[in-house]
C-alpha positions as CSV (number, residue, x, y, z in Angstrom):
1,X,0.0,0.0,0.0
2,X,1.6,3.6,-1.1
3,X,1.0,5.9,1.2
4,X,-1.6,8.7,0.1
5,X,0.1,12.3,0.8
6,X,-1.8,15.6,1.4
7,X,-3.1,16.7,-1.6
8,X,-3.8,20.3,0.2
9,X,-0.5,21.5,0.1
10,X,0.5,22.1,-2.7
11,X,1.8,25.9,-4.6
12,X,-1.4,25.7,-7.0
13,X,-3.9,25.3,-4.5
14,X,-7.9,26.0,-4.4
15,X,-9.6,28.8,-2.2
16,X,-11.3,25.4,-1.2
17,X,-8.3,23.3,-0.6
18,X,-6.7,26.7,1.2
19,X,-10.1,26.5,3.5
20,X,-9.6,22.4,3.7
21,X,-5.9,23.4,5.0
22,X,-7.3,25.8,7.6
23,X,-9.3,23.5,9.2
24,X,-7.1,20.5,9.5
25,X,-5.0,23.3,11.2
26,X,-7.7,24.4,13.6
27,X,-8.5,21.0,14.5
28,X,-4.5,20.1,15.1
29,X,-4.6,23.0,17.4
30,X,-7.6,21.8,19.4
31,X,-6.2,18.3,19.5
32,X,-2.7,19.8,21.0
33,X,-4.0,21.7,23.9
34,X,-6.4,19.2,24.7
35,X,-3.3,17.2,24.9
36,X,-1.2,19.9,26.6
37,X,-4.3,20.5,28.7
38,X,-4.1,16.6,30.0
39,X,-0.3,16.5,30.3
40,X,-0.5,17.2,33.9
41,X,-0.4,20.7,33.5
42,X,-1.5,23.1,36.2
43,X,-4.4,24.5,34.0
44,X,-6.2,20.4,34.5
45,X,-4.6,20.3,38.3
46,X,-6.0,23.9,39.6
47,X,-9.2,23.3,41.5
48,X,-8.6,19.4,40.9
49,X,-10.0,19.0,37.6
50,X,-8.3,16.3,36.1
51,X,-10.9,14.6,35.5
52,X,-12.3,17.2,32.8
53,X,-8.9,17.3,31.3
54,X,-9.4,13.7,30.3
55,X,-13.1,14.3,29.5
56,X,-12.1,17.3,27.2
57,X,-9.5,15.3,25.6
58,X,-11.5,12.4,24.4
59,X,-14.2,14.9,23.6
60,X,-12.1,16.6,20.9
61,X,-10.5,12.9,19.5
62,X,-13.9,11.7,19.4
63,X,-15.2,14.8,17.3
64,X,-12.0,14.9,15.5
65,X,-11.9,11.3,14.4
66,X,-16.2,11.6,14.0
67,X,-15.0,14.4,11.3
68,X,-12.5,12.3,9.6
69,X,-14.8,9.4,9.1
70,X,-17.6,11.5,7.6
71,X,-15.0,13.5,5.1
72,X,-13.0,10.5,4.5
73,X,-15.5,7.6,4.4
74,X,-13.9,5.7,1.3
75,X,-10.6,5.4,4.0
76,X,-11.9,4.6,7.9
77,X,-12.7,1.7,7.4
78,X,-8.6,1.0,7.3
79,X,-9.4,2.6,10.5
80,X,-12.3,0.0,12.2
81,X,-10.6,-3.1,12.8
82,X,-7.4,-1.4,15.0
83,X,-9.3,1.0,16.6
84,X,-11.8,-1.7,18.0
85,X,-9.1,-4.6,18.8
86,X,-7.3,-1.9,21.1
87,X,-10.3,-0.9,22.5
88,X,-11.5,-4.0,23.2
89,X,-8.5,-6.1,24.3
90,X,-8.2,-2.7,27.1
91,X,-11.5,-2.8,28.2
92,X,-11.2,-6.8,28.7
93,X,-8.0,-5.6,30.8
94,X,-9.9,-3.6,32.8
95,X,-13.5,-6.1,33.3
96,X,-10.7,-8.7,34.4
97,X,-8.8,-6.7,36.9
98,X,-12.1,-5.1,38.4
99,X,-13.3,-8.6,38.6
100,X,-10.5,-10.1,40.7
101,X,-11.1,-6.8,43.0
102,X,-15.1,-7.4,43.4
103,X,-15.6,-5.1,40.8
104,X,-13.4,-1.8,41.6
105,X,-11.6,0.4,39.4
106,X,-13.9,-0.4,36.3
107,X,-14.4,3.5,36.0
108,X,-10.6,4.4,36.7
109,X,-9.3,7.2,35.0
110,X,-6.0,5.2,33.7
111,X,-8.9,3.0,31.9
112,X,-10.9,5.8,30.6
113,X,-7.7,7.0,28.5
114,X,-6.3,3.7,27.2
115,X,-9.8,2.1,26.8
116,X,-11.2,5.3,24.8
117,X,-8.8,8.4,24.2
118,X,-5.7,5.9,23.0
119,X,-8.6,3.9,20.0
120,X,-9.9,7.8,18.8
121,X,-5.9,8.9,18.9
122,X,-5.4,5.8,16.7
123,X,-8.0,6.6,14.2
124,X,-7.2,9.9,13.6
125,X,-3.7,9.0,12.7
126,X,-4.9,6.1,10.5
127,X,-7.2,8.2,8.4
128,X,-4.4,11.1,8.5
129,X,-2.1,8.9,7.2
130,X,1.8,8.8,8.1
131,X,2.5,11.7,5.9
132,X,0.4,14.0,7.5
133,X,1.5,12.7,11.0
134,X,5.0,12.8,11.1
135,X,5.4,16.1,8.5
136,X,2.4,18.5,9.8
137,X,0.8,17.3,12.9
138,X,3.7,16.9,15.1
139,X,5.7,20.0,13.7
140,X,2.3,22.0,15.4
141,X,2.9,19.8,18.5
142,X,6.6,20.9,19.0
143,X,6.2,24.4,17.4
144,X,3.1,25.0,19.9
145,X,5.3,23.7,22.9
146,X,8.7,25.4,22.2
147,X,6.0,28.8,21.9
148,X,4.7,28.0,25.3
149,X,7.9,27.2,26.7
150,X,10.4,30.0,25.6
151,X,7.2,32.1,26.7
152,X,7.9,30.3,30.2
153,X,11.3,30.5,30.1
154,X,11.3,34.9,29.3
155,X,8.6,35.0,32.5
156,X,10.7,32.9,34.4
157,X,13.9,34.9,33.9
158,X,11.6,38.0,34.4
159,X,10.0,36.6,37.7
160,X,13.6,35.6,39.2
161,X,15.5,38.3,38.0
162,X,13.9,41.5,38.1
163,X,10.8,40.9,40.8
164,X,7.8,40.7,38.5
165,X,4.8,41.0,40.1
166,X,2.6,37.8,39.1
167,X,-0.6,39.0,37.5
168,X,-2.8,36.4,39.4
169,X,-3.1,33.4,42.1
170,X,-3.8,30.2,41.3
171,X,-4.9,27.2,43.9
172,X,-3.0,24.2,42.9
173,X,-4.7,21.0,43.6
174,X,-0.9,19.2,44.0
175,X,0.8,18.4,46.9
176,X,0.1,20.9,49.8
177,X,-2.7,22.5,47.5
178,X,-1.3,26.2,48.6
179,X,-1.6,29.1,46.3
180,X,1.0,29.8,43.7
181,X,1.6,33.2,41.7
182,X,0.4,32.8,38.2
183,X,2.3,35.1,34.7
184,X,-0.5,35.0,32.5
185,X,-1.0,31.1,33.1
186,X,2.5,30.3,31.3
187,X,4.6,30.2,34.1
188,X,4.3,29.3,37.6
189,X,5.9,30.2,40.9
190,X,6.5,26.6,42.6
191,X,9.2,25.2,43.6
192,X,12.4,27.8,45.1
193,X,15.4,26.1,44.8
194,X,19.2,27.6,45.8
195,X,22.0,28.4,43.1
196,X,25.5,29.4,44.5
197,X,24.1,31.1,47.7
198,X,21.4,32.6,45.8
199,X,17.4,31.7,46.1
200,X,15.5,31.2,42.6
201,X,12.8,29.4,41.1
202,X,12.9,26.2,38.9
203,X,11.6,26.9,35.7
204,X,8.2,24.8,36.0
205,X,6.8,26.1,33.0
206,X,2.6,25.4,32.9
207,X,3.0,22.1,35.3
208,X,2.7,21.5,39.1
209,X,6.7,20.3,39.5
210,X,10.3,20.5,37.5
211,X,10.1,16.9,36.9
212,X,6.4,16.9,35.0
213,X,7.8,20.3,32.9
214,X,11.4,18.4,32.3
215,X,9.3,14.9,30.7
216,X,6.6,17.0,29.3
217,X,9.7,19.2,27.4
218,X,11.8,16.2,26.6
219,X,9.2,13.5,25.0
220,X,8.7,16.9,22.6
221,X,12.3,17.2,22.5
222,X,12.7,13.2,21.6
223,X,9.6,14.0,18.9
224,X,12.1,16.8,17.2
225,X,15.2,14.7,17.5
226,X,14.3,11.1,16.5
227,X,10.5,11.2,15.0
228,X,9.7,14.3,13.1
229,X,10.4,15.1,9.5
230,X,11.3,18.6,10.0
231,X,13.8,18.6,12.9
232,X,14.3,22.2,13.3
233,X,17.9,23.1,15.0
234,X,16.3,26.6,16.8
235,X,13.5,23.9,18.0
236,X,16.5,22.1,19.5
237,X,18.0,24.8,20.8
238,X,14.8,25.9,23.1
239,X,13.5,23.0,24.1
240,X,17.2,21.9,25.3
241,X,17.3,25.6,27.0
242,X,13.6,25.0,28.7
243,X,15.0,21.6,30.4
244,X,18.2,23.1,31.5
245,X,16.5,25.9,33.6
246,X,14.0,23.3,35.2
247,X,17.2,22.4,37.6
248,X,15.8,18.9,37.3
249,X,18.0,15.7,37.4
250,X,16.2,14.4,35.1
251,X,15.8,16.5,32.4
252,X,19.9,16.8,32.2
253,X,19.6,13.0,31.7
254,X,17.2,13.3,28.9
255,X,19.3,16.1,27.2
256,X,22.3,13.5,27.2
257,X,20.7,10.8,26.2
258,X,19.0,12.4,23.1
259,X,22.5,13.8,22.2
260,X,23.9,10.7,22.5
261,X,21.0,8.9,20.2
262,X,21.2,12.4,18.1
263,X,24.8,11.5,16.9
264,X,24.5,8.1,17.1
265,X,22.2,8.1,14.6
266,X,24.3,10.5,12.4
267,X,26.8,7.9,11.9
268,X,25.7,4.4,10.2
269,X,27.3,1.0,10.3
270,X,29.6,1.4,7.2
271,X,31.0,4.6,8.4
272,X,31.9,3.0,11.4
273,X,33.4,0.5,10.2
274,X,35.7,2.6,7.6
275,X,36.6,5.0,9.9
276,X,38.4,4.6,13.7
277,X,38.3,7.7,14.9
278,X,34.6,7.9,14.2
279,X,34.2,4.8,16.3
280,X,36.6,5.7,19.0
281,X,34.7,8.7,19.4
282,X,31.3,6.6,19.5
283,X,33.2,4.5,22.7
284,X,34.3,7.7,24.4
285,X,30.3,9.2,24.2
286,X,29.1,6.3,25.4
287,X,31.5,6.1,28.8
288,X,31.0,9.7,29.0
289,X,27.3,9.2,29.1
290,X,27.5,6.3,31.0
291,X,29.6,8.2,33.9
292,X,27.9,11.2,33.9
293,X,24.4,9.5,34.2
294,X,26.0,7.2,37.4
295,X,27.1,10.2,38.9
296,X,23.9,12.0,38.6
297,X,22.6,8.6,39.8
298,X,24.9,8.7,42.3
299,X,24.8,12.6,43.9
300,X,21.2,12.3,43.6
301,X,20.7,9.5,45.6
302,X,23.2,10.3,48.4
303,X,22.9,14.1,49.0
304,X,19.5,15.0,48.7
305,X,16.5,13.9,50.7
306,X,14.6,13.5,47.4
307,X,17.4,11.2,46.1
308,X,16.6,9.3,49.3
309,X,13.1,9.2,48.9
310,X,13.0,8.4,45.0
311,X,15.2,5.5,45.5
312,X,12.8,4.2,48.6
313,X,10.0,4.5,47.0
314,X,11.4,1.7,44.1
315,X,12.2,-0.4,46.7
316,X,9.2,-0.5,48.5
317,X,6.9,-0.6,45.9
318,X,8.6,-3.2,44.4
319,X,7.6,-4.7,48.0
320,X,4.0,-4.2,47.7
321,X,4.0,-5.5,44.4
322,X,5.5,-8.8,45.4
323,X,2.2,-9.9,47.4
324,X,0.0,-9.1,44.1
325,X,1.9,-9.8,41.2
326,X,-0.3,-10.5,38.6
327,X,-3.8,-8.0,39.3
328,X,-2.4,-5.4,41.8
329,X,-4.4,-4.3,44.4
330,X,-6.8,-2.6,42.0
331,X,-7.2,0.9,41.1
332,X,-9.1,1.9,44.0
333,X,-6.3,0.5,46.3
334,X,-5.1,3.7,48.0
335,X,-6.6,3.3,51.1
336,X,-5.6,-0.6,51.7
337,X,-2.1,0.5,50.7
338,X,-2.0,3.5,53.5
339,X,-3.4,1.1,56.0
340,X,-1.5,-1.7,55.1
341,X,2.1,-0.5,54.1
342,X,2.2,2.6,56.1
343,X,5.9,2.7,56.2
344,X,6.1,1.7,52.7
345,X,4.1,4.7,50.9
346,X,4.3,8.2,51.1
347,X,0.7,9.4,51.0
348,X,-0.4,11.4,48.1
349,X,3.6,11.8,46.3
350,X,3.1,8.7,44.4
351,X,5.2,5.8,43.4
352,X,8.2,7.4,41.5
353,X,7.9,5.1,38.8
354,X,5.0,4.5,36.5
355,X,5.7,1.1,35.8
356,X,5.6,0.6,39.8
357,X,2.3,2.2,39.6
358,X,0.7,0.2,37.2
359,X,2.2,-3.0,39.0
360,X,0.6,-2.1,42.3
361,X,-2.6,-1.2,40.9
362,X,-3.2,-3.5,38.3
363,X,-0.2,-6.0,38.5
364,X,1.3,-7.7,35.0
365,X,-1.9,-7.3,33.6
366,X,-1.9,-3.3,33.5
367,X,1.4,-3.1,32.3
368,X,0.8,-5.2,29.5
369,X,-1.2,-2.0,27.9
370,X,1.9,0.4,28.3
371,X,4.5,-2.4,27.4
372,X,2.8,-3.3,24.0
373,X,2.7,0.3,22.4
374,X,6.3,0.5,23.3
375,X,7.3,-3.1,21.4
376,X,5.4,-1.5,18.7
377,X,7.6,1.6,18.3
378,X,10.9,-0.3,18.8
379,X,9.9,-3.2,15.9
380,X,7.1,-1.0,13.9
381,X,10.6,0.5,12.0
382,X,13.9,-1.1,11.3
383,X,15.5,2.5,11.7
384,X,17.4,3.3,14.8
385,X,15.2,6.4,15.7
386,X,12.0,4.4,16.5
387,X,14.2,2.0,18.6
388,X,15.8,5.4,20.8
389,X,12.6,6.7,20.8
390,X,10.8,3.5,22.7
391,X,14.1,3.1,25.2
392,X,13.4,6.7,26.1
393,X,10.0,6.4,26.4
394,X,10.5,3.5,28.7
395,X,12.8,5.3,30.6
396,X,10.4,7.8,31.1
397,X,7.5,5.5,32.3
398,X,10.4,3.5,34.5
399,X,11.3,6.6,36.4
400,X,8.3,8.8,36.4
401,X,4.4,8.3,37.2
402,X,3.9,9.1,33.6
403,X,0.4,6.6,32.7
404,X,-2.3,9.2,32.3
405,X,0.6,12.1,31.1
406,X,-1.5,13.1,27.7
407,X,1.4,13.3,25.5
408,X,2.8,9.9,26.8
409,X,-0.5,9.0,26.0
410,X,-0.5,10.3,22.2
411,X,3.0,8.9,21.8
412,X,1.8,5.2,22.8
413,X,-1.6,5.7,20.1
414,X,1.5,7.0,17.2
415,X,3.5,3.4,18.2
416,X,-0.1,1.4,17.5
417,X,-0.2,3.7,14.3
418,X,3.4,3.1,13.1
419,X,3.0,-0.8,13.8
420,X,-0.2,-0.9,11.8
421,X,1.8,1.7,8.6
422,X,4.8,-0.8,8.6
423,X,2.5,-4.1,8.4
424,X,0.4,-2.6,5.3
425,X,3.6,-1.5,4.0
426,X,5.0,-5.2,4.2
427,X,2.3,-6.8,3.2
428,X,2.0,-4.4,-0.1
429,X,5.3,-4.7,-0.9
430,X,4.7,-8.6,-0.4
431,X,2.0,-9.0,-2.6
432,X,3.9,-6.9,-5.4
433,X,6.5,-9.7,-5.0
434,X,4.3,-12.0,-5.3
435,X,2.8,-10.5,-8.4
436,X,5.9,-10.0,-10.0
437,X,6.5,-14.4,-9.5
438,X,2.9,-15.0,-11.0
439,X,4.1,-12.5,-13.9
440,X,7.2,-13.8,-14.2
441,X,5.8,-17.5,-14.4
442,X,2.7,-17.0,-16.8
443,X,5.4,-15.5,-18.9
């Protein structure tokens, strides 16, 4: 199967194709800040309305996709048969872990994303096509973000360094719920940190914490590096510049671990192989990369009482885990878990890790739905970039409570989408094989 590309781009175009191009547009841009909107950010956190983040969210895929299907009815039905296994095979997920728990959790939030948002994500990239996706859609993702975050990152700098007065006050429903100073809703006064004797604030961005702004900004750094067609450089340079002022361990780990999968992908086998010094300097990246990342590891761990509690709160969880391995404890859990394992959990902070979370909650079983998206991106491609790009999703998930982030969740729908692209594309260029032999041997 070829492919079809946009036919509403090009030079000649039709006041009607023009209008055509302007909408798909409009409904990108409603489709990224529900996204944004869902992404833990403290618009959906203030007042504690998650919950409509994730309602507003569907709301817009389901219209979105709705809108595709009636434009483009000669192509969903391409659409039908993924969007309903994936919906179906989550939702069995869910009856069967709600089942073992007497019937809790069935209306979790978790399943409310994977069971409906993740299908109508999938859809819309379908009837899209890969074209669209990878050279117009996610340019408007990353172009949208690097806009809100060098807007962040000038308010920031303003804020710290020359006493802006914040324009409002916002409740934030995270942590000790106190009220935080709000710069026109694009950057928040949360968390003070101290630099060389002197007391500033970590550049949070829109979100409740330097860690949520620092794997919000590097997925969309990861998109620009290793998935996007149009990898702009000055996209590079801000998003790298938005992690850096976050002050967050993690977001210097995803800056070097990008760079390193940036470069490594610049250099192929063959070139390698011919040349020595290329290689050599491959070897000394890698130790580099390694050491640096062990002595973040390290520092972090051992000088800081949130190194301390990060690294408790693996081992622990992995203890709860242990005594419900295969369906958690359910989604509705909390309270058992506070009564039971007191000493293990730190009530209302979370697990750390998302894979930990989903363990606890809904054992092997709930993992499964995270696990199989990321397969899909590492073997939906035999380039390198899809393969970085799962490995650094998974590293995300591993060391951040990441499940019901909205761009981790649009990122797991694009890995169903790329698995289901590279399997038409193998079975078309199969059957042209195939026709060629029939040819060949009429002949």
């Amino acid at each position: 199967m070829t492919y079809m590309k946009s036919e509403i781009y090009s030079p000649a175009a039709s006041p009607e194709r023009v209008g055509a191009d302007g909408l798909n547009a409009f409904l990108d841009f409603l489709l990224i800040l529900a996204v944004l909107y869902n992404s833990n950010s403290v618009w959906a956190l203030a007042k504690d309305q998650f919950s409509v983040s994730c309602f507003v969210l569907l709301s817009i895929s389901v219209i979105y996709y709705s809108f595709l299907c009636f434009r483009k009815c000669h192509r969903s039905h391409y659409t039908i048969v993924p969007v309903v296994v994936i919906s179906s095979l989550t939702f069995i997920m869910q009856v069967a872990i709600a089942f073992v728990h007497d019937g809790e959790g069935l209306l979790d939030g978790t399943w409310f994303q994977y069971t409906l948002i993740i299908p109508a994500l999938l859809g819309i990239f379908l009837i899209r096509g890969k074209n669209y996706i990878y050279k117009f859609f996610l340019p408007r993702l990353i172009n949208l973000s690097v806009i809100i975050g060098v807007s962040g990152i000038v308010l920031w700098f303003l804020a710290c360094f020359t006493g802006l007065p914040p324009t409002s006050m916002t409740r934030l429903m995270w942590a000790s719920g106190e009220e935080i100073d709000s710069y026109f809703g694009l950057f928040y006064k949360i968390q003070p940190i101290t630099v060389a004797g002197m007391s500033i604030w970590r550049n949070t961005s829109i979100f409740p914490e330097a860690p949520m702004a620092a794997v919000y900004y590097g997925i969309i750094l990861a998109l620009n590096v290793l998935v996007s067609k149009q990898k702009g450089l000055k996209n590079i340079i801000a998003l790298t510049i938005v992690l850096i002022t976050t002050m967050s361990t993690s977001a210097y780990m995803y800056i070097l671990v990008l760079i390193f999968a940036y470069f490594s992908n610049k250099s192929t086998v063959n070139d390698l192989r011919e040349s020595k010094i290329k290689m050599l300097t491959m070897l000394l990246t890698a130790t580099f990369l390694v050491f640096v990342l062990i002595c973040i590891g390290v520092n972090k761990i051992t000088d800081s009482i949130s190194g301390m509690t990060h690294l408790d709160d693996f081992i622990q969880g992995f203890r709860i885990w242990k005594d419900a391995p295969l369906f958690g404890f359910g989604f509705e859990s909390d309270d058992y878990i506070w009564q039971e394992y007191l000493s293990y959990y730190r009530g209302g902070l979370g697990y750390t890790s998302g894979v930990l979370f989903l363990l606890i909650h809904g054992g092997v079983i709930a993992l499964v739905m995270l696990i199989v998206p990321l397969l899909a991106w590492m073997f939906a491609s035999p380039s390198k970039d899809s393969t970085y790009f799962a490995l650094f999703l998974f590293l995300i998930l591993l060391t951040v409570v990441v499940q019901n982030c909205g761009v981790f969740i649009l990122c797991l729908s694009l890995g169903y989408a790329n698995y289901v692209w590279e399997n038409r594309r193998l079975r078309s260029e199969w059957n042209a094989v195939r026709g060629n032999r029939d040819i060949s041997s009429t002949n």
